[in-house]
PAVO-27304 format. One record per residue (C-alpha): residue number from 1; chain; x, z, y. Coordinates in nm, 3 decimals. Each point is the difference from the previous one (the first is absolute). Layout:
<rs>
resi;chain;east;up;north
NUM;A;X;Z;Y
...
</rs>
This chain:
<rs>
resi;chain;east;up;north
1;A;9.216;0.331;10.784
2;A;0.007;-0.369;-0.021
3;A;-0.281;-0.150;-0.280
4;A;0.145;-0.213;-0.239
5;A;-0.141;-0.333;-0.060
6;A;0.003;-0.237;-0.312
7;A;0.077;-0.346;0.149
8;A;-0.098;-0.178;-0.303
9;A;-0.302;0.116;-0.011
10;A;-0.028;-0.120;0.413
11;A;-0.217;-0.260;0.071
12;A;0.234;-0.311;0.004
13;A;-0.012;-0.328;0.228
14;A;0.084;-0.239;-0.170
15;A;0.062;-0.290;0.197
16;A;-0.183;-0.364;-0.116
17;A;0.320;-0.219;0.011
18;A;0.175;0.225;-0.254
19;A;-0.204;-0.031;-0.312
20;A;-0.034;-0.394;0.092
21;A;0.341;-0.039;0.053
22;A;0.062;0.141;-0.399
23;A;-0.299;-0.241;-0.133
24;A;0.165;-0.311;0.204
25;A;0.325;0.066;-0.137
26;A;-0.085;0.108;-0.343
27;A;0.253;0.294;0.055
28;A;-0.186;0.267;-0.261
29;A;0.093;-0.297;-0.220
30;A;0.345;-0.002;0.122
31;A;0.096;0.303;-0.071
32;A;-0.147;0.070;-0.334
33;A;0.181;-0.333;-0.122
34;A;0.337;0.168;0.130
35;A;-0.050;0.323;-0.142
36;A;-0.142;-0.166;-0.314
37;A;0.426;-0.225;0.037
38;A;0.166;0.316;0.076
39;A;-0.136;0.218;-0.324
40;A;0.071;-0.307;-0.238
41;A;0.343;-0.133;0.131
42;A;0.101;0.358;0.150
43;A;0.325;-0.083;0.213
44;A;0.240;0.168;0.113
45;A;-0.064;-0.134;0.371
46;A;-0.398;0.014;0.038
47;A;-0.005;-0.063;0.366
48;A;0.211;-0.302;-0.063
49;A;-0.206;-0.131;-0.326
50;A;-0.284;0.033;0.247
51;A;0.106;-0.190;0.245
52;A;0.116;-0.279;-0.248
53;A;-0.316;0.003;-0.114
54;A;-0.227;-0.044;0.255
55;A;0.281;-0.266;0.085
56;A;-0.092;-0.182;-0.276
57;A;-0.420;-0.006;0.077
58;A;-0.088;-0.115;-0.345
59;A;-0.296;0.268;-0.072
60;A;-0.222;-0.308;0.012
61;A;0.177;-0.227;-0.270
62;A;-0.169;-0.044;-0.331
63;A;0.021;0.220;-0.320
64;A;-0.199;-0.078;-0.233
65;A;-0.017;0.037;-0.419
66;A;-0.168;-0.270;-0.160
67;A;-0.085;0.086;-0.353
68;A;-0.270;-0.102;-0.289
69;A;0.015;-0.105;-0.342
70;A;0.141;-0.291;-0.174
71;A;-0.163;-0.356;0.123
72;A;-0.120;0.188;0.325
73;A;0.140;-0.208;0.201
74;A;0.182;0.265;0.209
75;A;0.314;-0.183;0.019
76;A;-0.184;-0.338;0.190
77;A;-0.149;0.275;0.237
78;A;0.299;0.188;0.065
79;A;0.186;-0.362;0.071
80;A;-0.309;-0.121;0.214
81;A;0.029;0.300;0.154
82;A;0.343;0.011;0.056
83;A;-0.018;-0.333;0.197
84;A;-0.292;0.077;0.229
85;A;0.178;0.337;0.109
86;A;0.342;-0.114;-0.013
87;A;0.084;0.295;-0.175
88;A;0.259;0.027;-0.352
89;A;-0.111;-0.036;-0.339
90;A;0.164;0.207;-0.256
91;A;-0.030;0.026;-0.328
92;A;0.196;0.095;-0.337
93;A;0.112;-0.384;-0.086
94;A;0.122;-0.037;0.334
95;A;0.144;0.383;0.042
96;A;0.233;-0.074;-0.281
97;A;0.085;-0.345;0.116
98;A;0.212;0.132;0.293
99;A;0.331;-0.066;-0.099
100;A;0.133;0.221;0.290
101;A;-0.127;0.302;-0.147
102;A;0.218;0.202;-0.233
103;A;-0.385;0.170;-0.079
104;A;-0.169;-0.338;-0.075
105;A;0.320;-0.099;-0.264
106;A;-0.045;0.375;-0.166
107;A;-0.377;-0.094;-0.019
108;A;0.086;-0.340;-0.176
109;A;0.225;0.166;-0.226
110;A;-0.274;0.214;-0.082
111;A;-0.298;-0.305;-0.015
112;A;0.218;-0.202;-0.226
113;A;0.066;0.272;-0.234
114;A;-0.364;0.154;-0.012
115;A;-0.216;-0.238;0.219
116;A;-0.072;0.298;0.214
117;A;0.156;0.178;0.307
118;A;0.045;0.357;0.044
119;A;-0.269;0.177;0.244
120;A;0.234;0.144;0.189
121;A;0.244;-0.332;0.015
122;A;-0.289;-0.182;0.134
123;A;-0.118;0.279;0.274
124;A;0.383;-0.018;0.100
125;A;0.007;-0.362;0.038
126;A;-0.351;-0.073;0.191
127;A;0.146;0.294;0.249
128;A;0.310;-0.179;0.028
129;A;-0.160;-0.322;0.093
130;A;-0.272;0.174;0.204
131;A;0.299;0.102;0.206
132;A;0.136;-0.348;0.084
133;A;-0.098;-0.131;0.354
134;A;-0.261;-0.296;-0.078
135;A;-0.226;0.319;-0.177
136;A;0.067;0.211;0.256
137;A;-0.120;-0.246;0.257
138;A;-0.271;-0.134;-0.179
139;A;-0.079;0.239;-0.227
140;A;-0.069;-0.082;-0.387
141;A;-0.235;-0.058;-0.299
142;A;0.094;0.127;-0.360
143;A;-0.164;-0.228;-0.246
144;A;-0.070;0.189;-0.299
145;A;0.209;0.313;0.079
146;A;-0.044;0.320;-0.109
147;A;-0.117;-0.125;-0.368
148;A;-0.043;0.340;-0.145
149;A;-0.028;0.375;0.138
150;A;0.323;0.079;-0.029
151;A;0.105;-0.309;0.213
152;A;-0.267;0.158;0.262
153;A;0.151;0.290;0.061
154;A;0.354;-0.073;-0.030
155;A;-0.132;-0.260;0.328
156;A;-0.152;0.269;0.174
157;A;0.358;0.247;-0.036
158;A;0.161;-0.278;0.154
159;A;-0.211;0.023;0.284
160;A;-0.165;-0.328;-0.037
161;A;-0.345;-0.028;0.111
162;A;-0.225;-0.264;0.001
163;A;-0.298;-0.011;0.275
164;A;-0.204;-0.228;-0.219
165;A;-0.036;0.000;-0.345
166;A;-0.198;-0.294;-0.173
167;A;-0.134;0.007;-0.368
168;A;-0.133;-0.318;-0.145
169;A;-0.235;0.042;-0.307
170;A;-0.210;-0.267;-0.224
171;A;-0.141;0.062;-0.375
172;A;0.285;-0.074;-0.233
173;A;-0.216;-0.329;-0.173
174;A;0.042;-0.145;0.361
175;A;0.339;0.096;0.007
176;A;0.115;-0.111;-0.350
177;A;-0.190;-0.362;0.065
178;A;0.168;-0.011;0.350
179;A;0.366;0.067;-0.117
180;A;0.034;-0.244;-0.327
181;A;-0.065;-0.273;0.319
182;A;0.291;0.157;0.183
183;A;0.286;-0.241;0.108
184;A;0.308;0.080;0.200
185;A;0.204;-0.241;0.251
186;A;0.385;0.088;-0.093
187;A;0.104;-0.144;0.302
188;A;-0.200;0.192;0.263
189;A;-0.111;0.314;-0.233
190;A;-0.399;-0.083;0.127
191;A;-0.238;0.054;-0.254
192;A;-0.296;-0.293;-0.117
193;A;-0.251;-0.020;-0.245
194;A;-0.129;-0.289;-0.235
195;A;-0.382;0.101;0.124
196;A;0.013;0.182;0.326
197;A;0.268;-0.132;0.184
198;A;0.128;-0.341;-0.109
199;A;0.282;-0.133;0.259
200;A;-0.079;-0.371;0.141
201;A;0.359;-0.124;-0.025
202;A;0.121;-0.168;-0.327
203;A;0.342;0.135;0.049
204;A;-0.100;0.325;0.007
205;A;-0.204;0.004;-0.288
206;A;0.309;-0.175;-0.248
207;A;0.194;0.297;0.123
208;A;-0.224;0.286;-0.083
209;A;0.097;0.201;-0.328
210;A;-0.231;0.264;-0.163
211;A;0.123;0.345;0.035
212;A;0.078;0.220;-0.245
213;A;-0.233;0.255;-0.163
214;A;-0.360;-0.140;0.079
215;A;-0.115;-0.044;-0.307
216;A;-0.327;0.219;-0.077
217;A;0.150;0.261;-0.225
218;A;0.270;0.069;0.211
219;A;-0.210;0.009;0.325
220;A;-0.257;0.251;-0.170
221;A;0.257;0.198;-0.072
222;A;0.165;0.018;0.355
223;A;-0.353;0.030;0.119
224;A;-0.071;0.345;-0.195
225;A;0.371;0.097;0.101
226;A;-0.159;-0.083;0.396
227;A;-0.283;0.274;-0.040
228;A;0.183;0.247;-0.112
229;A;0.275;0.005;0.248
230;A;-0.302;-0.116;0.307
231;A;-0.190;0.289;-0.057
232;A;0.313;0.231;0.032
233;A;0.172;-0.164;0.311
234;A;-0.358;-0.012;0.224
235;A;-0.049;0.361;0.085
236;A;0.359;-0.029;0.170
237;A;-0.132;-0.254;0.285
238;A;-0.339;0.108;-0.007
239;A;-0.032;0.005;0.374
240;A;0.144;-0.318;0.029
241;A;-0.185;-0.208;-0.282
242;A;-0.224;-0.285;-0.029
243;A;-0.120;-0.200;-0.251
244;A;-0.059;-0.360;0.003
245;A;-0.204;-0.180;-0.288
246;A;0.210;-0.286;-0.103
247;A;-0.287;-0.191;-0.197
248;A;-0.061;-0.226;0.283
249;A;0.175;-0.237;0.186
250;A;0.334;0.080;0.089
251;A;-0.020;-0.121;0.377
252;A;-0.303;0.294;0.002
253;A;0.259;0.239;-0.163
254;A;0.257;-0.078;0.254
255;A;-0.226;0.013;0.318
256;A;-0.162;0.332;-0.157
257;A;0.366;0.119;-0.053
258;A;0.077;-0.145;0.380
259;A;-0.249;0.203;0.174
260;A;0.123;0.346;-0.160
261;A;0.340;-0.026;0.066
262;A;-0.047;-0.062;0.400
263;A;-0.267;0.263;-0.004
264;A;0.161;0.331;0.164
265;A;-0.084;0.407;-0.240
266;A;-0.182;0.213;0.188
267;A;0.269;0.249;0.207
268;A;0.023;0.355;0.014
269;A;0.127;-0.015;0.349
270;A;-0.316;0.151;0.250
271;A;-0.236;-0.305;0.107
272;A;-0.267;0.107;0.341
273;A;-0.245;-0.308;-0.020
274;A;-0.039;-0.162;0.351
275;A;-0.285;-0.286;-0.131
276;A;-0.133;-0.257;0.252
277;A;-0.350;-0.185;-0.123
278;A;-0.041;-0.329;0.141
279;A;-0.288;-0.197;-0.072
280;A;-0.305;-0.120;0.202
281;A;-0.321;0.205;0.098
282;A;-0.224;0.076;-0.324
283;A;0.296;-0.058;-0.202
284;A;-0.010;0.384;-0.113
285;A;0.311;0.162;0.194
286;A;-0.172;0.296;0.099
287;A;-0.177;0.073;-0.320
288;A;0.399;-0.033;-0.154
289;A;0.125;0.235;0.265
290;A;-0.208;0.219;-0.097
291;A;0.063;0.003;-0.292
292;A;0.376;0.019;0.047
293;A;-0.038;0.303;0.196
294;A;-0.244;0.197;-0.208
295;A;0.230;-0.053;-0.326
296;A;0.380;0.023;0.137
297;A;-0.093;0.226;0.304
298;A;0.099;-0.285;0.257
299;A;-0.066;-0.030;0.349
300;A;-0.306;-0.254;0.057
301;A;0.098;-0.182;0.318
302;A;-0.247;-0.211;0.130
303;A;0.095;-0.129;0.282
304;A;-0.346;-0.088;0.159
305;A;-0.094;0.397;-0.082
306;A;0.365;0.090;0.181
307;A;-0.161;-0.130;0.331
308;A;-0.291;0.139;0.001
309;A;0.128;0.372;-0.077
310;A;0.285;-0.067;0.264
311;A;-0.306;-0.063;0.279
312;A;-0.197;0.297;-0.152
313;A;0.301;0.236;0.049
314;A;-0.012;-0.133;0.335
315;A;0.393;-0.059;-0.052
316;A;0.176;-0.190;0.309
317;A;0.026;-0.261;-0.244
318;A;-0.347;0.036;-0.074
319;A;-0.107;-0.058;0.313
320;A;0.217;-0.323;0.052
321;A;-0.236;-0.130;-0.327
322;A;-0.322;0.143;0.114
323;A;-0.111;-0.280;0.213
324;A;0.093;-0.289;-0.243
325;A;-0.175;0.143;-0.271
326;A;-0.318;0.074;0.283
327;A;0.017;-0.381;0.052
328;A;0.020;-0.082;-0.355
329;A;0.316;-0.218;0.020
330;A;0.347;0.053;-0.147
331;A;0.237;0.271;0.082
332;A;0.346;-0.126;0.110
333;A;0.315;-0.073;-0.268
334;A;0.195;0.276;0.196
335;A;-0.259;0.250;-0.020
336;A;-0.042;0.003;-0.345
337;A;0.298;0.036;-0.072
338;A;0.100;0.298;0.194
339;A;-0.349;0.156;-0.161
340;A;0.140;-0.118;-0.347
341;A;0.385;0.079;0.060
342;A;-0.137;0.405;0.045
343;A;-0.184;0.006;-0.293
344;A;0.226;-0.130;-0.205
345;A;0.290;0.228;0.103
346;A;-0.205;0.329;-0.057
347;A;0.141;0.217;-0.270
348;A;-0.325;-0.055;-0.239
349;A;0.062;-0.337;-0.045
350;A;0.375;0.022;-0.018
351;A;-0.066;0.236;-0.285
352;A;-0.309;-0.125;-0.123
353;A;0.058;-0.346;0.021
354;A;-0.314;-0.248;0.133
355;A;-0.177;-0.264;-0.037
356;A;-0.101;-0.242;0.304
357;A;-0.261;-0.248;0.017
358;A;-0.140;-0.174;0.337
359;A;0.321;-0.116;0.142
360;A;0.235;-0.197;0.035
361;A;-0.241;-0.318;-0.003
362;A;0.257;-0.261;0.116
363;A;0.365;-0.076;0.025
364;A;0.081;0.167;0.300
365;A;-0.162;0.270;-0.098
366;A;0.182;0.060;-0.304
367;A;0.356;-0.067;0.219
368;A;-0.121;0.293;0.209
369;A;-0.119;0.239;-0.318
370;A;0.353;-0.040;-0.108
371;A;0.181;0.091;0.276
372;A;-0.195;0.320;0.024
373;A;0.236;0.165;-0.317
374;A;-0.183;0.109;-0.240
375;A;-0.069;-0.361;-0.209
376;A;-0.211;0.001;-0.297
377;A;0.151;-0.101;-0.304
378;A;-0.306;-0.128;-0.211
379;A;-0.239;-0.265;0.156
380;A;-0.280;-0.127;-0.186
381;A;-0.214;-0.276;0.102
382;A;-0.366;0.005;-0.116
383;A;-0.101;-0.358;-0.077
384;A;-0.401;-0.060;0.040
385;A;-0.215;-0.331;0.002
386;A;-0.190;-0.063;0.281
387;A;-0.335;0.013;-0.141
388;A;0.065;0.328;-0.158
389;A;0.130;0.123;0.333
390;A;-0.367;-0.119;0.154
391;A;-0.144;0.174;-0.269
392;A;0.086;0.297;0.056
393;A;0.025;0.045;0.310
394;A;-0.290;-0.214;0.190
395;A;-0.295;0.211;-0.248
396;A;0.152;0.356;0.095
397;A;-0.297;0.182;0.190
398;A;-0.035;0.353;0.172
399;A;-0.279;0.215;-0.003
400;A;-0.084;0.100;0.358
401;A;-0.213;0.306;-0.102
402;A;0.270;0.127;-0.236
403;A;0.295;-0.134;0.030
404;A;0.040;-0.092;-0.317
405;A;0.204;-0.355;-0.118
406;A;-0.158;-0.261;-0.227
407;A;0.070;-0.354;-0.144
408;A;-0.276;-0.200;-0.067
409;A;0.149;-0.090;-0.351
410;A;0.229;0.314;-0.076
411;A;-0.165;0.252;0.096
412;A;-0.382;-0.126;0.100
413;A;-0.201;0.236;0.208
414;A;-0.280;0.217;-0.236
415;A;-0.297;-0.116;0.197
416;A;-0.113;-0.272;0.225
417;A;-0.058;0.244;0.298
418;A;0.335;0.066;-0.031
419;A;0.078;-0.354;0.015
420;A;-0.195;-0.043;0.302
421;A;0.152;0.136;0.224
422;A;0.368;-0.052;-0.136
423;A;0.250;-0.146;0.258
424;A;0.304;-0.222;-0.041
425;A;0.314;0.077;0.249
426;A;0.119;-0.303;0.178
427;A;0.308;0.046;-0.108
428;A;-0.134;-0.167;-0.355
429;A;-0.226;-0.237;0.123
430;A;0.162;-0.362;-0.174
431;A;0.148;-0.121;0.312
432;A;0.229;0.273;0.073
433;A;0.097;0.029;-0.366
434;A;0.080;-0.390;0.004
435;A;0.202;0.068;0.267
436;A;0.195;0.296;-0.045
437;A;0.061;-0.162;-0.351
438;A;0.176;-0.302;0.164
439;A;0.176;0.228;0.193
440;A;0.174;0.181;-0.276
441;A;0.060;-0.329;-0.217
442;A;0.141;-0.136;0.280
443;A;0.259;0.239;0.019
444;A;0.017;0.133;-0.392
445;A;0.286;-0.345;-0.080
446;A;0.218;0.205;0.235
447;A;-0.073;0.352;-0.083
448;A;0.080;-0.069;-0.315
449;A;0.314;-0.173;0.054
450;A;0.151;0.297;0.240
451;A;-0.103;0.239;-0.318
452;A;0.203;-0.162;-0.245
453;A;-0.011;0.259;-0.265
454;A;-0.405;0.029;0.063
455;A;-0.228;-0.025;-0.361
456;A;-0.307;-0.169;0.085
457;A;-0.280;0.076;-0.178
458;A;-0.368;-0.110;-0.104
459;A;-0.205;0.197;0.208
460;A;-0.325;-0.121;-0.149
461;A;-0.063;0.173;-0.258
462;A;-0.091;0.387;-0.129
463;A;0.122;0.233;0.260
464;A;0.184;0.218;-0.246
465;A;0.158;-0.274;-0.143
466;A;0.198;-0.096;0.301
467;A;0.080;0.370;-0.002
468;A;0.160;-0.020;-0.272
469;A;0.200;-0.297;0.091
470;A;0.093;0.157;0.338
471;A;0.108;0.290;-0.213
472;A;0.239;-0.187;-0.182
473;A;0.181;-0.173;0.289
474;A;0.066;0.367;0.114
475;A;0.061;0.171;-0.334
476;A;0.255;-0.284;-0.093
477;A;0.345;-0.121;0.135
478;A;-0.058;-0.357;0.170
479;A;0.047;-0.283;-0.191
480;A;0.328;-0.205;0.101
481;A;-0.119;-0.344;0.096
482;A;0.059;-0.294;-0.276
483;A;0.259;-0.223;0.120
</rs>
């Protein structure tokens, strides 16, 4: 009788270029985004509405809320904002404006007779603009919108969903003494103020008018009306939220409010860390390893520790490096690599993920690690003065007797006959640190440029406070770079 096996719960070999061939093309985030399409619009075609969707590769494109109290200042940071992302500003004034819109003349009708606009009149006409081809291109930023909970959710039924949310906030003395200053440029609709923000131009200032409704009364009174709808309309965007004092500056506001938007959420889709640590001898790459590997169950791969197990295993390759390593001088590009290229493709560290420190040390180097398949997609670059690289490494001593490691200012030996007869490996005297040091500056300009997306950090300081910085860059979605 023939056993029957469970296949799923076979061991499976996975091979290394498919989980790096998701991450590269950000397909887990692909496919939730279409699914996410298909359950909002549901058509009648969904192959077809996929297809025209990933046709129209606009994922990327800003959508953003900007919202805060009276005087906040959220409309100069949504227009600010709107220029440096060449995106679409929309808000109620301009909504109803749109004279092609039979929506935008009902919600007239309705301003003019109550000097408000139905919730769901104005959820109707933001997703009928948010469907013309400059938003869909390049995406959109409500000013102001929802106001109130209801206005929240009526958004969200229509499937519109921002991926950052902004909330400006200030105590409402600033905000009263900021707003009776408020003037407004009928011409261009941008917004000045007699103290903050006083425009050079003569013309200019004739033209400016003050708007309607800033007196103190009235803005105390929208400002109480602003914390109790805030406080309901939050929890809906929770994931999405940040909040941005706007007592300072408002070029601080804007760059604070510039940063979020072009920072990426954390995904659901599965991430396998493949880390590279550059950075020059003593500048703590081991010691991060390490600690890499001890907390996320990574695969330490030191590549100076690779060579000398594939000589004890008395591999073929291991005897190719054998007499290099006997004559102390490097072991061949092409060596390491092959030694490097089967380590990296073993299941454990497709699975596991790893962490590699010790190579690549130059440009050519790093050409061949990437050819090899599996790439790592976070680099970090530990940063560390010279001196502090002498430091620490040029005073690290070795017990003969015992074995056991000191530093003559870390970690002193207990007594002077221990000090005695302590012994410093030549590797650390000061003229082979010098030079190795060179080396790897020499070189760094280059490294760095090849890594583009590589965070370099200050490696000289507490241990565990690099760690947590390395963390970070892993935990976290990479930053998009500033144009």
């Amino acid at each position: 009788m023939l056993g029957y096996t469970d296949v799923s719960t076979a061991p499976q070999h996975i091979p290394p270029e498919m989980p790096q061939y998701g991450e590269e093309n950000h397909i887990f985030k692909m496919m939730q985004n279409m699914l996410e399409q298909l359950l909002i619009h549901q058509p009648s075609d969904p192959i077809q509405f996929m297809i025209s969707h990933l046709q129209l590769d606009n994922d990327d494109v800003p959508k953003i809320i900007i919202l805060g109290p009276p005087a906040s200042g959220k409309t100069t940071i949504a227009m600010w904002l709107c220029k440096h992302l060449n995106s679409n500003l929309l808000s109620v004034e301009n909504l109803m404006a749109n004279e092609a819109s039979s929506l935008a003349a009902g919600a007239r009708w309705h301003y003019q007779k109550t000097k408000t606009v139905p919730s769901m009149l104005l959820a109707r006409m933001v997703k009928e603009r948010l469907q013309q081809e400059d938003c869909v291109r390049r995406g959109w930023i409500l000013d102001g919108i929802p106001e109130t909970r209801e206005q929240a959710l009526m958004v969200q039924t229509l499937g519109i969903t921002p991926r950052h949310v902004i909330v400006l906030n200030a105590p409402d003395t600033v905000l009263i003494e900021r707003n009776l200053g408020k003037r407004v440029d009928p011409q261009t609709g941008e917004i000045y103020h007699t103290t903050f923000d006083w425009p050079p131009e003569s013309e200019v200032q004739d033209r400016l008018v003050v708007p309607a409704g800033i007196s103190a009364l009235e803005t105390a009174q929208k400002l109480l009306e602003h914390h109790r709808n805030i406080a309901r309309i939050l929890p809906s965007y929770r994931k999405v939220l940040k909040a941005i004092s706007a007592d300072q500056p408002c070029v601080d506001v804007f760059y604070q409010a510039l940063t979020y938007v072009q920072t990426s959420h954390r995904s659901n889709a599965p991430f396998t860390p493949r880390v590279l640590l550059c950075g020059p001898m003593g500048s703590g790459k081991s010691l991060q390893a390490a600690l890499l590997a001890q907390k996320y169950g990574l695969i330490n791969v030191c590549c100076g520790q690779l060579l000398k197990e594939a000589v004890a295993d008395e591999s073929s390759l291991g005897g190719l490096i054998q007499p290099f390593l006997e004559k102390g001088v490097a072991v061949p590009d092409s060596i390491i690599v092959k030694v490097l290229s089967h380590r990296l493709s073993r299941q454990d560290c497709v699975q596991k993920g790893w962490v590699l420190h010790g190579f690549p040390r130059d440009l050519d180097q790093a050409h061949m690690l990437h050819s090899l398949g599996p790439k790592p997609n976070r680099v970090f670059f530990l940063n560390v003065p010279f001196d502090s690289v002498i430091e620490r490494l040029t005073l690290r001593r070795t017990d003969p007797v015992t074995g056991e490691r000191y530093h003559l200012m870390y970690k002193p030996p207990p007594t002077m006959e221990i000090q005695a007869r302590l012994l410093q490996n030549p590797k650390d005297a000061e003229e082979q640190v010098k030079l190795k040091m060179d080396l790897f500056y020499q070189n760094s300009a280059e490294l760095e440029e090849f890594y583009g997306q590589a965070i370099t950090l200050n490696g000289d300081q507490d241990p565990y406070t690099v760690f947590e910085y390395i963390e970070s860059g892993i935990i976290n979605p990479l930053p998009k770079k500033v144009p």
